[in-house]
Residue, then its C-alpha position, 0 to 999 in steps of 0.5 A: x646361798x651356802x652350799x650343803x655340807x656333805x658326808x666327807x668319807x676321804x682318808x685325807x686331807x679329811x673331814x674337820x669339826x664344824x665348830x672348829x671350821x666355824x670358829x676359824x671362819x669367824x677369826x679368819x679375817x681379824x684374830x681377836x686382839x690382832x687387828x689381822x689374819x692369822x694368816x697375816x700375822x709373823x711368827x714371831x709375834x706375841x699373839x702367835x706365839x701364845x698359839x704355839x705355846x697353848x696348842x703344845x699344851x694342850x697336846x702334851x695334856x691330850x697324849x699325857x706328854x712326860x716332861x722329857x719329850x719335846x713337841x715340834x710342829x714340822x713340814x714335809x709330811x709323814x715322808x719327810x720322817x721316813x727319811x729323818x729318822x733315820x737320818x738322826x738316830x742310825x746314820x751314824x752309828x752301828x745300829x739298825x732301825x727295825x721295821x715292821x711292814x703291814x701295809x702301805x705306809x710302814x713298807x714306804x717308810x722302810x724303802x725310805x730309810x734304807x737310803x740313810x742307814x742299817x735298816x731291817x725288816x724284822x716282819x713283813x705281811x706281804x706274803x700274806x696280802x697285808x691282812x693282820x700285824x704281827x704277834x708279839x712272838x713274831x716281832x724278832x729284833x736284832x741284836x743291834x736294834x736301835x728302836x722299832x718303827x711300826x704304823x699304827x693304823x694303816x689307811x689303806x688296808x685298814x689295819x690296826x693296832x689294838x696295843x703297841x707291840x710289847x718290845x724291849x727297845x722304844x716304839x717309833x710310829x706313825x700315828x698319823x691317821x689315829x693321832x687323838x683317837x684313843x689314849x697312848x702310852x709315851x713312855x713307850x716311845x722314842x718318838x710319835x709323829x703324825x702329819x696333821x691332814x687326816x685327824x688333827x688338822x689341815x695338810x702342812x703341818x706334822x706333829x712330833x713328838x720325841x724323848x729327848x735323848x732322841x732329840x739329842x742324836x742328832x749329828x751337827x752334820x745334819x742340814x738345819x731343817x733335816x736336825x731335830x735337835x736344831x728344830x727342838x732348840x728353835x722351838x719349831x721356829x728355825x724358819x717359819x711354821x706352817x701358822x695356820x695350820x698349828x692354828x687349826x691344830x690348837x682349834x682342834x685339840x681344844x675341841x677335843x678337850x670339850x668332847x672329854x679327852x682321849x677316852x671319850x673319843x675313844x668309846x665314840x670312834x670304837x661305836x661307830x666303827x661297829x656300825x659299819x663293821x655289823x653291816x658288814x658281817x650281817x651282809x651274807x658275804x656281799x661286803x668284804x673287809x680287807x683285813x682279819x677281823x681282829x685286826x680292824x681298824x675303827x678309823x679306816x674301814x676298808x671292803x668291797x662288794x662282790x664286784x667292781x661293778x657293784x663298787x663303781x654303782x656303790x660309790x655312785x649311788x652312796x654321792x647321791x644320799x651326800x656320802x662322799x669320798x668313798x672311793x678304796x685306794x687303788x691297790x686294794x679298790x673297793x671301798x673305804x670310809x675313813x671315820x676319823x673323830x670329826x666324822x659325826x654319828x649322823x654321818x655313819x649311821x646314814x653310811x650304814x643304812x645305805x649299805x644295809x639298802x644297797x646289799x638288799x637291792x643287789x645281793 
């Protein structure tokens, strides 16, 4: 007997589309026109090379990709590009890489690029407990800025970005747990990446997505796997890909493609943020969120009871009713629920009644 499905609230690796998970159940063992696995076949077959190609497709469809950025599909994760960023675009020149730090990821990725170049930290929200992102008027670049690196969503403090910052040098973000969330501007930036595991697919995979002229920084003294212009020119093929993974990211972006593109998912994740959030602030101060009101995030909401008591009985009584994962990160405790665009309706509608419940029974 199949066991239940539950609410699965994790920030990552996080919940998938059911029919995508059907659809690669049904393929798993023989892909159509195969006679084997995906998980069987090379890399350099017909058959998977239609699947490279189709799923760039259909993500240069999906971001409006402009004919000038190349899309690669890598491995490390998000903390192998802290490293090669800057490692392909600074280490040998002159430049800084301007970082802004609001929380968790982007302050890692800064440490990391410190170890390959000119890095500086043009604002930090530490003092303030990273609670907001900066103002346009606050981002202060050098004179020598080669391009400034933001998060777009960070996870952990459930702070967002409602629009790029307005800067005269190209955007770097890491996009990884609001990639195919809502519509994006390319043209603003030097490069997009995402590792797959929290709203495009499963963990091994990262999607990037770089201008060309970035992709041609790279220095030929770059190891092979550490040079974009070498991963670009073997079409992400220099070794062998992570297959099934930028095969559930094909499944996944076509199954995005159904629900209307960008913007519709964009009104649906913003809708079921709100839910979550209007508990929250017709709570009387029994849920508090982690970061200004301005600044939520529709993908990561992050909050806390009154005690961690309450937080432990929360997540306790929330597994009950089959919400699940539910847990804060450990620097900010508490709770958070990550809805990201394969989280049902269903799935928040209930998450919001229980808090509804459980702030009447123990407030």
């Amino acid at each position: 007997m199949q066991e239940e499905r539950k609410f699965n609230f994790s920030a990552g690796p996080a919940v998938l589309p059911v029919p995508v998970l059907k659809k690669a159940q049904e393929e798993l063992l023989c892909l159509p026109g195969c006679g084997a696995s995906i998980l069987e076949i090379s890399h350099r077959s017909k058959q998977f090379g239609e699947i490279l190609q189709q799923t760039k497709n259909n993500v240069r469809e999906l971001l409006n990709v402009p004919e000038n950025y190349k899309i690669m599909f890598l491995q490390g994760g998000a903390l192998t590009q802290f490293a090669m960023l800057p490692m392909n675009i600074i280490r040998n020149t002159n430049k800084s890489g301007n970082y802004l730090a609001t929380g968790n990821w982007s302050k890692k990725a800064a440490s990391e690029a410190k170890t390959q170049g000119k890095v500086d930290v043009v604002w930090d929200g530490k003092e303030e407990g990273y609670v907001r992102k900066p103002t346009d008027d606050e981002i202060k670049l050098t004179d020598d800025a080669a391009y400034l690196y933001f998060c777009a969503n960070e996870t952990i403090e459930g702070i967002q970005y409602q629009r790029e910052p307005n800067v005269d040098v190209p955007l770097i973000c890491d996009a990884s747990s609001e990639i195919f969330s809502r519509p994006v501007n390319m043209e603003k930036y030097g490069c997009l990446y995402a590792c797959a595991q929290k709203n495009a697919g499963p963990a091994g995979v990262t999607l990037v997505v770089m201008r060309d002229d970035f992709v041609d920084m790279s220095g030929d003294d770059l190891p092979s796997m550490f040079s974009y212009k070498k991963l670009a020119e073997k079409d992400s093929m220099l070794n062998t890909p992570p297959t099934f993974c930028i095969y559930i990211m094909k499944l996944v972006t076509e199954w995005l493609k159904e629900q209307g593109g960008l913007e519709a998912m964009h009104k649906k994740n913003v809708e079921k943020a709100r839910l979550l959030y209007d508990a929250i602030d017709a709570s009387n101060g029994f849920y508090r969120v982690h970061g200004n009101k301005e600044y939520r995030s529709f993908m990561n909401v992050s909050f806390r009871t009154p005690t961690e008591e309450l937080d432990k009985l929360f997540q306790e009584e929330a597994a009950k009713v089959n919400l699940t994962n539910l847990a804060g990160h450990r620097s900010v405790k508490g709770e958070r629920a990550s809805i990201y665009n394969a989280m049902p309706r269903e799935g928040v509608v209930l998450l919001r009644d229980f808090m509804l419940d459980f702030a009447k029974k123990h407030a």
